[in-house]
N, C-alpha and C positions, 0 to 999 in steps of 0.2 A: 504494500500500500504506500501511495507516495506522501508524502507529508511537505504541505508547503505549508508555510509564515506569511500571512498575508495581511498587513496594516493599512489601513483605509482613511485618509484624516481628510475631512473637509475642511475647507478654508471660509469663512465667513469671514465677511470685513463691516463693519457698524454702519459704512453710508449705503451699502447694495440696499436697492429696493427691488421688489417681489410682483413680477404679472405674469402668473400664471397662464397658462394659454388651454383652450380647452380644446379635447381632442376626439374627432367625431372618427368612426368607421365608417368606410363609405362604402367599402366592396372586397366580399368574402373569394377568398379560394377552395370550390368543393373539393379538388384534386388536390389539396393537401395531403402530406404524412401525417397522419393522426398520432397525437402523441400523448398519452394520459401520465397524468401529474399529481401526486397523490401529497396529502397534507402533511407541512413536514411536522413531523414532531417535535416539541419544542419542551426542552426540562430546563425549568427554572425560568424567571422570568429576564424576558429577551424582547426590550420594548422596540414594536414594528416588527418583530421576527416574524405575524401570522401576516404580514404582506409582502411575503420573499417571494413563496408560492404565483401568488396573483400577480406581482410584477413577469417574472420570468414565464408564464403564461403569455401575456400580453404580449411581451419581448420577441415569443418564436411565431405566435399568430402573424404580426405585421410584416416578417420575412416572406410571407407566399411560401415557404417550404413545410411550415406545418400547419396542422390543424389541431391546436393541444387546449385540453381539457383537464379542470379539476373534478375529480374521482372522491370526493369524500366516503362515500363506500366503500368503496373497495377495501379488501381485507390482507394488511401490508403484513401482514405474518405467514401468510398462505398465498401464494403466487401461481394462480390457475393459469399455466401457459396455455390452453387447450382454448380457453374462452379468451383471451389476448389474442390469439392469433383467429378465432371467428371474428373479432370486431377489429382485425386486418389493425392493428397497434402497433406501429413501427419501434416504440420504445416505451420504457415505463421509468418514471423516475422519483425519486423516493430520497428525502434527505430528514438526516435526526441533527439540531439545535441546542446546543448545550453552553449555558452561559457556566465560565471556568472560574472568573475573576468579578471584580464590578463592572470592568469597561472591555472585557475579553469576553469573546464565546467563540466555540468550537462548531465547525459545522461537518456534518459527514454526509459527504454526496455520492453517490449511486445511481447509474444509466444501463437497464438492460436490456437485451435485444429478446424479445418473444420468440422471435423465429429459432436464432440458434441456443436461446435458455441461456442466453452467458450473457457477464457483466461486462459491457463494454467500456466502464468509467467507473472510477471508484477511486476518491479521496477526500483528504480530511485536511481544512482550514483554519487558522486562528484568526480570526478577524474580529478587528477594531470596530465598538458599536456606534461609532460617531457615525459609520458608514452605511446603513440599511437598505438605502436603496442602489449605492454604487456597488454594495454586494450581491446586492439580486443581479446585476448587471453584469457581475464578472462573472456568476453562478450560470449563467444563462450562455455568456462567451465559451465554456466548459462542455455545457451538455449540446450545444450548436455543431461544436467541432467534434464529440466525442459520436456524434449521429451522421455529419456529413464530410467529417477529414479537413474541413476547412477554417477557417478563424472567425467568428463573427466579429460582429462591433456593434457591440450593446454596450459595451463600456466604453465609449465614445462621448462627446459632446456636441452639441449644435450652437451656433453662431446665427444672430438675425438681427435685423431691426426693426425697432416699432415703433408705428406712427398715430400720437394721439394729439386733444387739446388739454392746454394747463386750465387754470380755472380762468384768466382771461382771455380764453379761445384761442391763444396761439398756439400752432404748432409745435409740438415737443417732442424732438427723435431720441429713442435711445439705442444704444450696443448692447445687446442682452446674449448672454448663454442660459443655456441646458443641458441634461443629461439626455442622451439621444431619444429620449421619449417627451420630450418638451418636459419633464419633470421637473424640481429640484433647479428654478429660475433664479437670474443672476442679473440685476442691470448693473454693467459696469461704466458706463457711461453716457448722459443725458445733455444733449445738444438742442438751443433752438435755430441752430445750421441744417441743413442735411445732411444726416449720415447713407454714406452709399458701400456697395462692395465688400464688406466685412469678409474676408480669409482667413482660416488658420497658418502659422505657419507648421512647419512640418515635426516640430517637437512640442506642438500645442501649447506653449508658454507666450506667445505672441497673437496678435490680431492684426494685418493692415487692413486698412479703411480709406474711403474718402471723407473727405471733411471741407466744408465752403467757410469755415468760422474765420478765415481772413479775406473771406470775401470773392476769394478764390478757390478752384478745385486742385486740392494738394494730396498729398499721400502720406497718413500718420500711423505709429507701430503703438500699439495699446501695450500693456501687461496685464493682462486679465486675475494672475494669481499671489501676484506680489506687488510691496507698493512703488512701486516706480517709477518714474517722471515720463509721460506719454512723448515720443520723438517724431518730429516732423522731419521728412527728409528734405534736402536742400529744396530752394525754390529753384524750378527749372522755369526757360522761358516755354510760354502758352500753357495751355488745361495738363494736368495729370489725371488720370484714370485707369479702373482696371487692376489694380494690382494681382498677383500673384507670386504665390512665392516658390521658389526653383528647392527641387525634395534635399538638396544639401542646406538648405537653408542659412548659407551666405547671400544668396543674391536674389534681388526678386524684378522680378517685369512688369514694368507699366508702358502706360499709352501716355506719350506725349505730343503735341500740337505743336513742335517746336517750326517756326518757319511758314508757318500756316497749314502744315501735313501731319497726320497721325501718323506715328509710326509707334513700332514697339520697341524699348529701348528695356536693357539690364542695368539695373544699378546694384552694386557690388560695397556692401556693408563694413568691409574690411578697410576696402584703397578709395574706398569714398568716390570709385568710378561712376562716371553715365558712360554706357557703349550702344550705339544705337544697330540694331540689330534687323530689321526690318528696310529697306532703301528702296520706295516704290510710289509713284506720284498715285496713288490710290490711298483709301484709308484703311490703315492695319492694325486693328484695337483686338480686346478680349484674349490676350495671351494665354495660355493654360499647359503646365507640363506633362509628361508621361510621368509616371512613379517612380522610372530609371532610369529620370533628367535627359537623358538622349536625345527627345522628340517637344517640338511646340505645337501645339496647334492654338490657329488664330483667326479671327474673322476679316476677311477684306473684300471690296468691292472690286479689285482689278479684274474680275472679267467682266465688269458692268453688272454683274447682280452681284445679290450681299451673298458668299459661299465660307466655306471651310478649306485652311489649306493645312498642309503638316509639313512644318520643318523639322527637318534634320539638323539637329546641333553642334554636330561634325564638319558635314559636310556644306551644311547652310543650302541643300540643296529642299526645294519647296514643292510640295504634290498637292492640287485638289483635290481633296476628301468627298465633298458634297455635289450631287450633278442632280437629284432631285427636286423640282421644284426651281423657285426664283430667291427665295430668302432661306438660310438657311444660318444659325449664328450661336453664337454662346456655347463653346463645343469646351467639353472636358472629358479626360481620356476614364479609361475604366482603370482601377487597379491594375488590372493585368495589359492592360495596352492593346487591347484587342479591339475595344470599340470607343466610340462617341457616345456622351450623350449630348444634345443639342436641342436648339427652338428649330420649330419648321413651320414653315407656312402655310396652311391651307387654305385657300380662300382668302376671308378676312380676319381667319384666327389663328394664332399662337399655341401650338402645342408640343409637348416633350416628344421626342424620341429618342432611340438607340440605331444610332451606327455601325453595321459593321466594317470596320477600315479595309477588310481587305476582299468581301465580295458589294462594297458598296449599296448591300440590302440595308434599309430603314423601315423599320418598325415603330408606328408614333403608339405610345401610350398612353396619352389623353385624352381625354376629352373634354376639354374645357375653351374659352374663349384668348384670352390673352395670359399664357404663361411663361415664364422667364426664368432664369440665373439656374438652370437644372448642376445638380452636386451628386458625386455618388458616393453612397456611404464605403468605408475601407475594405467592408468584405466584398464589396460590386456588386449584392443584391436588391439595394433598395438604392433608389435617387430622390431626393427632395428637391422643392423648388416653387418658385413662389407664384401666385396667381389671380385671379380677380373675380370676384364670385358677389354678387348682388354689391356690385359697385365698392366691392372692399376687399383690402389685399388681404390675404390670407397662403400659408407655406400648405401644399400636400405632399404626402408619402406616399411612392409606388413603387411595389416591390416586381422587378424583370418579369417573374415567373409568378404566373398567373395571375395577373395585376390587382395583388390586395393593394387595398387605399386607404390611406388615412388622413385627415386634414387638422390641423393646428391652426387655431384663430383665437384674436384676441376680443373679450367683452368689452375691452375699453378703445380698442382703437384700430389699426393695421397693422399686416406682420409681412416684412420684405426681406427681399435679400438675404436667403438662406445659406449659408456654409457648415459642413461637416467636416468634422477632425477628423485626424490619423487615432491610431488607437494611441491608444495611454499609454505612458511609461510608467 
């Protein structure tokens, strides 16, 4: 049995303030792997412990891969393989909760396969109780990968901004996280500028953003988890936009206007370079890397429609991606480099899809009217991204296979500009 140490410490700071976001389902997957989830048993008292269960439920529903249920029935002492595999149950899982200390409990988790009657997961954690929901979160990352070989990212976080009025009707942006289930809200920054763009960088200790609070569009690096003085990077001549940031996380790519032309330029953290990377009298915005910094891809107008091209970051050699359609924009590579996802055009609406980069098939998976800024979550199953729905911004969540949905909206105002982290360290 493996025995890991696993300390959870939240960070709370006294000025964050709290908008929760409310989270609607909008579309089931019948073809789900069914997955029964039986209550964990909890000795001694383990406050939030009877909501580990229900989060990690919710966690593997919103993937499209399962279809998992809690089993309160079910008899955890006597394990009827016979009637598990009538009701076709891909896995069964089953955890005991034992608080050890005051601020320590022990958790013992257990995955097994019906089919072949063996345990396919089995260990035992010390975790820190400050943490109750990033536990269910890492619990969930475990029994994800211990069922399909891959990594989830339930232990993840989300980045957005929300747009409300203060009490004398103005406008008031802020920079908010979550834990990848909009749970567990964070405003770390409240602007009456607009905030745009929000990124993680690639060790999740940083945010770029845009920001107009000098009146102009610049590019600023937040610290979301420590206190430390927000950095604007140099003034360049014309608009900055766009950021992202390059997976070494030295350098990151924006869009600058320098000259009267968009291009896409790197600015390098270290030698305080600009290197303009992009040299084409068209406009070349929406930078985005591959995972294995190799490849750009970005949006430009030079064949006359708005398309998707991929740079080579070697060779600086440039390929159309996109030939579908007339607009085609906001492309981010998948984890694994294999596809796109982007905005596409139908008509006169704005919808997600998926790219494949190398047979050129797209697959839109919305249906909505005007959607934007699509992100994919680190394990490449789900994408979020933001949208407009009875004249108000609101983020949804769809998962590649079999497009479960789910939507995040605010009761007090708009929610834009989605970005998802890399997993935690």
């Amino acid at each position: 049995m493996n025995f890991l140490r696993l300390f959870f410490f939240i960070l709370l700071f006294s000025n964050y303030s709290w908008a929760l976001l409310e989270v609607s389902v909008i579309k089931n997957d019948d073809n789900a792997l069914p997955v029964k989830i039986l209550p964990f048993q909890i000795v001694g008292t383990v406050e939030g412990g009877n909501l580990i269960e229900e989060i990690i439920t919710n966690n593997l529903n919103r993937t499209g891969h399962f279809s998992a249920k809690i089993d309160p029935s079910f008899n955890k002492n006597l394990i009827n393989f016979s009637s598990l595999k009538t009701e076709k149950i891909e896995a069964l899982v089953k955890a005991k909760i034992e608080k050890q200390s005051e601020k320590i409990f022990n958790i013992k988790l257990e995955v097994i396969d019906p089919y072949s009657e063996k345990t396919i997961l089995r260990k035992k954690y010390l975790v820190h109780n400050s943490g109750i929901r990033r536990t269910a979160h890492f619990l969930s990352d475990e029994i994800y990968e211990s069922i399909l070989g891959i990594k989830g990212s339930f232990d993840t976080r989300l980045a957005y901004v929300t747009v409300s009025k203060n009490s004398q009707g103005n406008k008031e942006y802020r920079l908010e996280i979550s834990d990848s289930d909009a749970q567990n809200p964070k405003t770390i920054l409240t602007s009456a500028d607009p905030i745009l763009s929000p990124v993680w960088s690639p060790d999740q200790n940083r945010i770029a953003y845009v920001s107009f609070k000098n009146l102009r569009s610049e590019v600023f690096i937040q610290y979301p988890f420590v206190r430390r003085k927000t950095i604007k990077l140099p003034y360049f001549d014309g608009i900055a936009s766009s950021p992202s940031w390059h997976p070494d996380g030295k350098k990151i790519a924006i869009t600058l206007s320098k000259n009267g032309n968009k291009d896409i330029y790197f600015y390098d953290f270290e030698s305080k370079k600009l290197e303009r990377i992009t040299k084409n009298s068209s406009i070349d915005t929406e930078a985005s890397f591959s995972a294995d910094g190799k490849k750009m891809v970005f949006t430009s107008n030079r064949s006359g429609q708005v398309q998707v091209y991929i740079m080579d970051l070697d060779t600086k050699n440039i390929s159309r991606a996109t030939y579908e359609g007339n607009y085609n924009a906001k492309a981010v590579f998948s984890p694994d480099g294999k596809s796109l996802a982007l905005v596409h055009r139908i008509g006169k609406n704005y919808r997600v899809g998926v790219l494949d980069i190398k047979t050129k098939d797209l697959t839109i998976l919305s249906e909505n009217e005007l959607d934007e800024s699509p992100f994919f979550a680190p394990s490449g199953d789900m994408i979020i991204f933001s949208t407009n729905k009875k004249d108000k911004g609101i983020l949804s969540v769809v998962s590649i296979l079999g497009r479960q949905t789910f939507e995040l909206s605010s009761v007090n105002g708009e929610v834009r500009e989605p970005s998802w982290s890399n997993y935690s360290k």
